[in-house]
C-alpha atoms as an extended CHARMM CRD file, in Angstrom:
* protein
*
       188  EXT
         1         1  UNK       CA             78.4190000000       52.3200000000      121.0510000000  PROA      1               0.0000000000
         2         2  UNK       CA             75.2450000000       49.8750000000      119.8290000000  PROA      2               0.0000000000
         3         3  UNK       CA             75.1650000000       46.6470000000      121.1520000000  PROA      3               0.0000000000
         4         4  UNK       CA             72.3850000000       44.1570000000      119.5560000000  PROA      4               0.0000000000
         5         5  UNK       CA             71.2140000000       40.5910000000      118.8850000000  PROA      5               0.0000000000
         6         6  UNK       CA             70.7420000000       39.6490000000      115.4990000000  PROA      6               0.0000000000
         7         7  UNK       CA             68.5920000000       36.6990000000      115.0840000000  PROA      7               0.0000000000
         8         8  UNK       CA             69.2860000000       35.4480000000      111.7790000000  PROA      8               0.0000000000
         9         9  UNK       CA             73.0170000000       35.0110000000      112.8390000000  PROA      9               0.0000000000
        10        10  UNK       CA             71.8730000000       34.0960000000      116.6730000000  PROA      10              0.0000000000
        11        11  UNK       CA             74.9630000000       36.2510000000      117.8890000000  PROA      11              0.0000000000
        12        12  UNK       CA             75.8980000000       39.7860000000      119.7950000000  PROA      12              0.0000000000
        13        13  UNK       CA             77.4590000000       42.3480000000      118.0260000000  PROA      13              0.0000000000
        14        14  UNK       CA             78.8660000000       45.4730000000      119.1380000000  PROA      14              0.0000000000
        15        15  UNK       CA             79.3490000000       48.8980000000      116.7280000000  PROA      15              0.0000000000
        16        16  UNK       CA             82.5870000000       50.7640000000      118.1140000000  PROA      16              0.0000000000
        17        17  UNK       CA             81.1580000000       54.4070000000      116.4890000000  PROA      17              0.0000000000
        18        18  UNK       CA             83.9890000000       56.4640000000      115.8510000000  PROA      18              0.0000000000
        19        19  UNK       CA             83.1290000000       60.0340000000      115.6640000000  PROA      19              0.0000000000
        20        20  UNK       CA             82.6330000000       61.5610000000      112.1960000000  PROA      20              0.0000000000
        21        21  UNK       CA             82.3230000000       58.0500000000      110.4170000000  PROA      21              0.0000000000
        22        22  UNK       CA             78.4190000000       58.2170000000      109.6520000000  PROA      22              0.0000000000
        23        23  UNK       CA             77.7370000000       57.0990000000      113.1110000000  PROA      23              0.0000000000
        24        24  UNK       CA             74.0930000000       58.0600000000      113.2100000000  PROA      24              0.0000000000
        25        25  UNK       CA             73.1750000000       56.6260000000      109.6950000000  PROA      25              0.0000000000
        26        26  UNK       CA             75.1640000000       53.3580000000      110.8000000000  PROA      26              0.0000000000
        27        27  UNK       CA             73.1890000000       53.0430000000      114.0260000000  PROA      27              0.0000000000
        28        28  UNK       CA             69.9770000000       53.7030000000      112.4900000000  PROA      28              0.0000000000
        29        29  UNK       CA             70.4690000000       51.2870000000      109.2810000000  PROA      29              0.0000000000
        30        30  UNK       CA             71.0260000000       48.6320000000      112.3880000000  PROA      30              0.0000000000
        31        31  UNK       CA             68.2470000000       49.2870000000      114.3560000000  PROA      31              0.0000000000
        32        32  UNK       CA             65.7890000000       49.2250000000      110.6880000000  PROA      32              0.0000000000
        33        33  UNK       CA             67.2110000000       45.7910000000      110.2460000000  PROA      33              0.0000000000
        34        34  UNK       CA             64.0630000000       43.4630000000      111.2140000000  PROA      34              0.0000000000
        35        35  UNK       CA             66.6620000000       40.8660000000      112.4080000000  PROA      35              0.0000000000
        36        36  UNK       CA             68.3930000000       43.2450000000      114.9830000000  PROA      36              0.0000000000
        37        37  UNK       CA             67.0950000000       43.1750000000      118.4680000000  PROA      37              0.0000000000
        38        38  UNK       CA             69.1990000000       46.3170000000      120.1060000000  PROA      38              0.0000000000
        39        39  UNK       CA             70.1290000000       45.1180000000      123.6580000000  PROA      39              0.0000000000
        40        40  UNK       CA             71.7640000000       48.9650000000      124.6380000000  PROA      40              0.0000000000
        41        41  UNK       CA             72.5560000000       51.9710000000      122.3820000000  PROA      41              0.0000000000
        42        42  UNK       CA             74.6010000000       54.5810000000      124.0370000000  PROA      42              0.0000000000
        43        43  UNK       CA             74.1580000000       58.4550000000      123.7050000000  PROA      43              0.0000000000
        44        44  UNK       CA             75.0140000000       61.6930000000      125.4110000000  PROA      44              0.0000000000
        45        45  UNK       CA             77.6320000000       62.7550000000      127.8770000000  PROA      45              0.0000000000
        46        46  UNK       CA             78.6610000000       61.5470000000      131.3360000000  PROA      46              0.0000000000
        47        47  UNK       CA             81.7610000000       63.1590000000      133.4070000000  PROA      47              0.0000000000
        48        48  UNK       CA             83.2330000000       64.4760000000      130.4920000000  PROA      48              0.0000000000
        49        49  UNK       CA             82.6940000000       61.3320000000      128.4010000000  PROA      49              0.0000000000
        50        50  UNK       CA             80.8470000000       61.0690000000      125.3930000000  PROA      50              0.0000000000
        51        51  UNK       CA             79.0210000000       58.0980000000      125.4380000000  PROA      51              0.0000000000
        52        52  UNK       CA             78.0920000000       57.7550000000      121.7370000000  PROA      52              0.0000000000
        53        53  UNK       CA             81.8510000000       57.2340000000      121.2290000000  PROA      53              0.0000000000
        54        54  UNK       CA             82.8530000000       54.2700000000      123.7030000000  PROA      54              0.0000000000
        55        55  UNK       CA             86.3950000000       53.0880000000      122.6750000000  PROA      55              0.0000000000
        56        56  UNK       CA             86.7700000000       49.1590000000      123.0090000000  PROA      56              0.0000000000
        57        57  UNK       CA             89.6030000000       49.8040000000      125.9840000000  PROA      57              0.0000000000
        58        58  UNK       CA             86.5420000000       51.4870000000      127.9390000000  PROA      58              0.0000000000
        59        59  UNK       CA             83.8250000000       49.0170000000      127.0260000000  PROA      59              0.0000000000
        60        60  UNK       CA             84.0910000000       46.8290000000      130.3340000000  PROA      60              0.0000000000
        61        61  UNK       CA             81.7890000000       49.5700000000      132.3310000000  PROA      61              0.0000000000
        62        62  UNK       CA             78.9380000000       49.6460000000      129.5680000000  PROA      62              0.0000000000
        63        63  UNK       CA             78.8560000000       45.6030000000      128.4840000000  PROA      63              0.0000000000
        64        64  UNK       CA             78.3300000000       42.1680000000      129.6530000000  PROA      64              0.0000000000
        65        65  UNK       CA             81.9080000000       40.9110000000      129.7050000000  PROA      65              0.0000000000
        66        66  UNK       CA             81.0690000000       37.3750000000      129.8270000000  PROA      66              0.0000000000
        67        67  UNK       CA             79.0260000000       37.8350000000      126.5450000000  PROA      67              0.0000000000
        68        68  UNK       CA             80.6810000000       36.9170000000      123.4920000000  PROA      68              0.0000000000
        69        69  UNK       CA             80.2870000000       39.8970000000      121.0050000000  PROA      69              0.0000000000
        70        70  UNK       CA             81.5200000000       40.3630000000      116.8840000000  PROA      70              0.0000000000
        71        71  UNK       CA             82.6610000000       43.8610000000      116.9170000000  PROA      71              0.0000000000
        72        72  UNK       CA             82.1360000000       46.1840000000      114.0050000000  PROA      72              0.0000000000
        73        73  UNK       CA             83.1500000000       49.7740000000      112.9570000000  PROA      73              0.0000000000
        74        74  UNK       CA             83.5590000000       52.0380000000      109.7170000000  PROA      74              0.0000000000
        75        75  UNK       CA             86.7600000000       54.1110000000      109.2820000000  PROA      75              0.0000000000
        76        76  UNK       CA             86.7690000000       57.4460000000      106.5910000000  PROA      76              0.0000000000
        77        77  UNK       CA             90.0440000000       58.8230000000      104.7420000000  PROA      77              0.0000000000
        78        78  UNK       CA             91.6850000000       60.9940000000      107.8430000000  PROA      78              0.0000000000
        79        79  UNK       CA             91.7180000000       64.1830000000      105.4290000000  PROA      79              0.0000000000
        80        80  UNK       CA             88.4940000000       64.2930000000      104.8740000000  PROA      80              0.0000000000
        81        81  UNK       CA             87.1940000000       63.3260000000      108.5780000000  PROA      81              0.0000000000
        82        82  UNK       CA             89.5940000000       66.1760000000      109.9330000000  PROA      82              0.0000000000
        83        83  UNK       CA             87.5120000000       68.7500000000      107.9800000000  PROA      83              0.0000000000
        84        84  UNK       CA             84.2400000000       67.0430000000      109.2550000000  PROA      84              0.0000000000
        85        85  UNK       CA             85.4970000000       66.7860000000      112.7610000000  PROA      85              0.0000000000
        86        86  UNK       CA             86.6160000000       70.7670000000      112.2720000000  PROA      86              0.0000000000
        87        87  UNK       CA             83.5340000000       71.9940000000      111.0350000000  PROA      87              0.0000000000
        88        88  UNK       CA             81.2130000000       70.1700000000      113.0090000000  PROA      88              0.0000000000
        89        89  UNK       CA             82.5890000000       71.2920000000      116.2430000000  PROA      89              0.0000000000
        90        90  UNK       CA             83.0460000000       74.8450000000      114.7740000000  PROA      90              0.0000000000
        91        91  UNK       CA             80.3630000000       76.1450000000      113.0450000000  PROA      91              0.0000000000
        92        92  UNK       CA             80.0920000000       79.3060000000      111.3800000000  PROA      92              0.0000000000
        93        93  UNK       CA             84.3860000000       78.7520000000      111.1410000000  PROA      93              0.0000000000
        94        94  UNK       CA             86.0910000000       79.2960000000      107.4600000000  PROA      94              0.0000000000
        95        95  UNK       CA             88.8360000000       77.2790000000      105.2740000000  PROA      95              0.0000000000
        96        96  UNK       CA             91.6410000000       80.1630000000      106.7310000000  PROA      96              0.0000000000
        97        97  UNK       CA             90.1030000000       78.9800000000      110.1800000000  PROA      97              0.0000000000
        98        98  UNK       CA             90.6710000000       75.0900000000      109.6250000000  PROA      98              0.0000000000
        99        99  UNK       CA             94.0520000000       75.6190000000      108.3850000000  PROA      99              0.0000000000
       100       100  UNK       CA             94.7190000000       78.0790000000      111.1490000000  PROA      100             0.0000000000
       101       101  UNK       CA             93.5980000000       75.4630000000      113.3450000000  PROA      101             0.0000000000
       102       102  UNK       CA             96.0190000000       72.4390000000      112.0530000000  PROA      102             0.0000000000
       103       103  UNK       CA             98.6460000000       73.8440000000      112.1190000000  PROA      103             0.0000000000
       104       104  UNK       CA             98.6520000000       76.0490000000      115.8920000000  PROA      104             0.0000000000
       105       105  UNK       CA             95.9310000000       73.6730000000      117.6970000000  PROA      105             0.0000000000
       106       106  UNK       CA             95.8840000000       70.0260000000      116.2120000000  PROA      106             0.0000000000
       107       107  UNK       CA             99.7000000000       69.6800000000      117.1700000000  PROA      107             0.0000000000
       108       108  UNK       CA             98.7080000000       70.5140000000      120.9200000000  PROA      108             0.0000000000
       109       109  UNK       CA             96.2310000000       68.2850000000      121.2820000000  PROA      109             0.0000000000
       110       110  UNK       CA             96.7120000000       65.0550000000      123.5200000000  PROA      110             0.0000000000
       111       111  UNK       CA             95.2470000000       62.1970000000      122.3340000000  PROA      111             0.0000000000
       112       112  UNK       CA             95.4550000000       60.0300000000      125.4050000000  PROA      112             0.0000000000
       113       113  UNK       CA             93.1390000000       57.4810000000      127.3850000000  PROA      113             0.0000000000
       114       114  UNK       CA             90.8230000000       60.2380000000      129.0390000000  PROA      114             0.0000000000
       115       115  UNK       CA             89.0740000000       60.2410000000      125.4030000000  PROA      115             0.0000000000
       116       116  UNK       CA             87.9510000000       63.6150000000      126.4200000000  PROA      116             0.0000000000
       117       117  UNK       CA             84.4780000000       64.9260000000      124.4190000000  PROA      117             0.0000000000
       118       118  UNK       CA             85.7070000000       68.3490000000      123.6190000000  PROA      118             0.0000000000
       119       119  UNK       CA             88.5820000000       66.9390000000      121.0940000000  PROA      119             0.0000000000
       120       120  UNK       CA             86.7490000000       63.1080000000      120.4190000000  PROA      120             0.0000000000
       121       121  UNK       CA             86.5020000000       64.1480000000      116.6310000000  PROA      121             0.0000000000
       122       122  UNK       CA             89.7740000000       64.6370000000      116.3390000000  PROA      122             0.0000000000
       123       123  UNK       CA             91.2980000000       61.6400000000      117.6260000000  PROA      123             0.0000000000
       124       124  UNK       CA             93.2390000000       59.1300000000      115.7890000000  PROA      124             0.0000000000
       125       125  UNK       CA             90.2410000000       56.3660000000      114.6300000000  PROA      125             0.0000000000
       126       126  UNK       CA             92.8660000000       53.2890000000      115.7910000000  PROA      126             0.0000000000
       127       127  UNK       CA             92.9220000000       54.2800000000      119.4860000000  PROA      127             0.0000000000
       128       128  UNK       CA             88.7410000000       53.5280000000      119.0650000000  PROA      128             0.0000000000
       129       129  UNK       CA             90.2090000000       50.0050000000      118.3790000000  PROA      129             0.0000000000
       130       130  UNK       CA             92.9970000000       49.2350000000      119.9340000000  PROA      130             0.0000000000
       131       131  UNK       CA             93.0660000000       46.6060000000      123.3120000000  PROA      131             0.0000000000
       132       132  UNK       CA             95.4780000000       48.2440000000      126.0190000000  PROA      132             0.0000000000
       133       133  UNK       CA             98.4830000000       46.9100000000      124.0240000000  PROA      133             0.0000000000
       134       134  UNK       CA             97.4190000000       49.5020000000      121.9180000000  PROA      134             0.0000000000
       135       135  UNK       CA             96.8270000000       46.4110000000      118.6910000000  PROA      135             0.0000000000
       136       136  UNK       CA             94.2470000000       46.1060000000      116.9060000000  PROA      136             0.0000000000
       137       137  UNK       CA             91.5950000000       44.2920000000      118.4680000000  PROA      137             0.0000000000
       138       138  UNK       CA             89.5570000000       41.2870000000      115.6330000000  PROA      138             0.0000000000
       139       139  UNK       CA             87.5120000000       44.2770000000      114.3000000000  PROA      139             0.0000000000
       140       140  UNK       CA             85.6400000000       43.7510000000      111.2200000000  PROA      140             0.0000000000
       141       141  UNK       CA             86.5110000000       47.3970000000      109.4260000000  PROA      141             0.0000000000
       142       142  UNK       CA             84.2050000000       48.9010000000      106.9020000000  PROA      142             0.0000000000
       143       143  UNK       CA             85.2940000000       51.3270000000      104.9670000000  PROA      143             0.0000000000
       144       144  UNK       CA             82.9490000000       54.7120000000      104.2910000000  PROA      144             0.0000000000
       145       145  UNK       CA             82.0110000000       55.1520000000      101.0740000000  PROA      145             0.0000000000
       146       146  UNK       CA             83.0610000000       58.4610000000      100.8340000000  PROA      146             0.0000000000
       147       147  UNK       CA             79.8500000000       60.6160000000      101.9280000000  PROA      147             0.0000000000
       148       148  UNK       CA             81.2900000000       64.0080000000      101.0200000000  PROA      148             0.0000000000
       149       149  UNK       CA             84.8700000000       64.0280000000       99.7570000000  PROA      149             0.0000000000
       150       150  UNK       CA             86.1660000000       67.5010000000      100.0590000000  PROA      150             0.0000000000
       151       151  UNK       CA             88.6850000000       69.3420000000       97.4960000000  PROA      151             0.0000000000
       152       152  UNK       CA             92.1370000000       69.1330000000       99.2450000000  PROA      152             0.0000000000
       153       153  UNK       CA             93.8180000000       72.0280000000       97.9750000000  PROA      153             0.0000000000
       154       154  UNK       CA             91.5440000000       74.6950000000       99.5560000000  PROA      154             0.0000000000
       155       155  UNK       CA             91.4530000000       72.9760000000      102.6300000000  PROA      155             0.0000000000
       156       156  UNK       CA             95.6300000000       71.7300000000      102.8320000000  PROA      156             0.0000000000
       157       157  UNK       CA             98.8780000000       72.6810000000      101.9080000000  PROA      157             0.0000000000
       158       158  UNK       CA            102.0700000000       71.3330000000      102.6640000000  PROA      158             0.0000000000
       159       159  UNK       CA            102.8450000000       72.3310000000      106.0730000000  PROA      159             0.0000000000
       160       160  UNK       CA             99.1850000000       70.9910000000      107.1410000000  PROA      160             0.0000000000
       161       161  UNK       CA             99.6800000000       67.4670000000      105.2310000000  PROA      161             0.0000000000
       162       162  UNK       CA            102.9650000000       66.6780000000      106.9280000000  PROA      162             0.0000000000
       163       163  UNK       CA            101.1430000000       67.4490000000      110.3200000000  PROA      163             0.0000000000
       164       164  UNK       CA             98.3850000000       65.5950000000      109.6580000000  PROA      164             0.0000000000
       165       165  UNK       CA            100.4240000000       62.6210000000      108.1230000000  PROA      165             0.0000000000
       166       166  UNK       CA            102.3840000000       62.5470000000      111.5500000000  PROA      166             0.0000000000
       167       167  UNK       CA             99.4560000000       62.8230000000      113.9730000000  PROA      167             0.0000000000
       168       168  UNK       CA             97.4360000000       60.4480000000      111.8690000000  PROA      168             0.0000000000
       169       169  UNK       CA            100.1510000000       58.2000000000      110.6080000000  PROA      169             0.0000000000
       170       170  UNK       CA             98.9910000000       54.9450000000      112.0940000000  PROA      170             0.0000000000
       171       171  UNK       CA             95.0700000000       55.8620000000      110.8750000000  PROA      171             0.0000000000
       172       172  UNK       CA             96.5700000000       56.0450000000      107.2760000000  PROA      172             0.0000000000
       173       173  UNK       CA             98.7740000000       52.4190000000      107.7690000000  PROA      173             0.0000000000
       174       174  UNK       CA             96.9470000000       50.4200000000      109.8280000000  PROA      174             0.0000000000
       175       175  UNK       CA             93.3500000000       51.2590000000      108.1100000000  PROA      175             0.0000000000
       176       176  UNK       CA             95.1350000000       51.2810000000      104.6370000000  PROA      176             0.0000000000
       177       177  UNK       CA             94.4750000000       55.1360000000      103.3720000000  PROA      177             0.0000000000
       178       178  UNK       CA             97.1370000000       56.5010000000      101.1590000000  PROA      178             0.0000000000
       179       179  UNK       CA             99.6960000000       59.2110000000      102.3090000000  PROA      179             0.0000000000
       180       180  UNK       CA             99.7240000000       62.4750000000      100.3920000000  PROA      180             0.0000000000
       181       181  UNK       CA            103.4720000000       64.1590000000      101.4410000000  PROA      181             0.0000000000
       182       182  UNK       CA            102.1050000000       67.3740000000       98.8310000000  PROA      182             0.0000000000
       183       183  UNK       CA             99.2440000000       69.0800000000       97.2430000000  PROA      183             0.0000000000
       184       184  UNK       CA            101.0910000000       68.1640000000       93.8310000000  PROA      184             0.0000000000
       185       185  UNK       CA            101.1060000000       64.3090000000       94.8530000000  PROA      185             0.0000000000
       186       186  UNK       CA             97.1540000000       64.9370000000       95.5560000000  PROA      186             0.0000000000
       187       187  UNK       CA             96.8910000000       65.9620000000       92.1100000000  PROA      187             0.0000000000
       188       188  UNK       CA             98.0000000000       63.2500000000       90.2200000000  PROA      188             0.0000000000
């Protein structure tokens, strides 16, 4: 999370960086911005909680709740952050290894409030977003130009897509990605 002041606008803003979304490019192209004043950038881990990656439903320990604040984030295609998210926490790890992984590991994995830092690249991008209601909070959602798009039939086949499609099935709606349900509807 980056919280700063930009002068031109005279108002707080607050950059909800979800993990594998060109956090670190984002963060930097804010603080090179002459107008920004950063007022707290947060980094590292603390309990288990990786502080780069503050959701807005754990925000109240880390910000000024009586500030007013415009919130901003990016979002990526959820095929292609999987394989980021995969290969960044596993170096060294193969194609056979990623698939290997979604289909015995990704299933397992419980994506709940604890936002634990061991599995924070794999979690679905909305819960960064979403008030306790679990809605969408008044986000203003960039989309990623794609920085590295990856070819989808070495890295998924059918069995992966329909697990990834259900784990990630409200990333794909509610951030407005298309569903692939095969490697032959990929194709076309």
């Amino acid at each position: 999370m980056l919280i700063w002041y930009n002068a031109k606008t005279r108002e707080k803003y607050i950059f909800i960086h979800i993990p594998k979304n060109s956090g670190k490019y984002i963060r930097n192209k804010i603080k090179k911005n002459k107008e920004n004043k950063v007022v707290k950038g947060y980094w590292g881990v603390k309990e288990n909680f990786d502080l780069a990656h503050i959701p807005y439903v754990k925000r109240g320990g880390y910000i000024n709740e009586r500030d007013r604040y415009n919130y901003i984030t990016y979002s990526r295609n959820p095929y292609d952050r999987l394989i980021s998210g995969f290969f960044y926490k596993n170096k060294g790890k193969g194609v056979e290894d990623f698939k290997k992984f979604c289909k015995e590991e990704l299933p397992k994995l419980k994506f709940n409030n604890k936002y634990k830092r061991e599995i924070i690249h794999y979690y679905p991008q909305h819960m960064f977003i979403c008030n306790k209601k679990g809605e969408i909070i008044n986000i203003r959602i960039k989309r990623l130009n794609e920085p590295k798009k990856y070819d989808m039939e070495k890295y998924y086949d059918d069995e992966i897509l329909k697990i990834v499609n259900r784990i990630y099935k409200r990333d794909f709606e509610s951030l407005n990605y298309k569903i692939y349900n095969n490697i032959i509807e990929w194709k076309k």
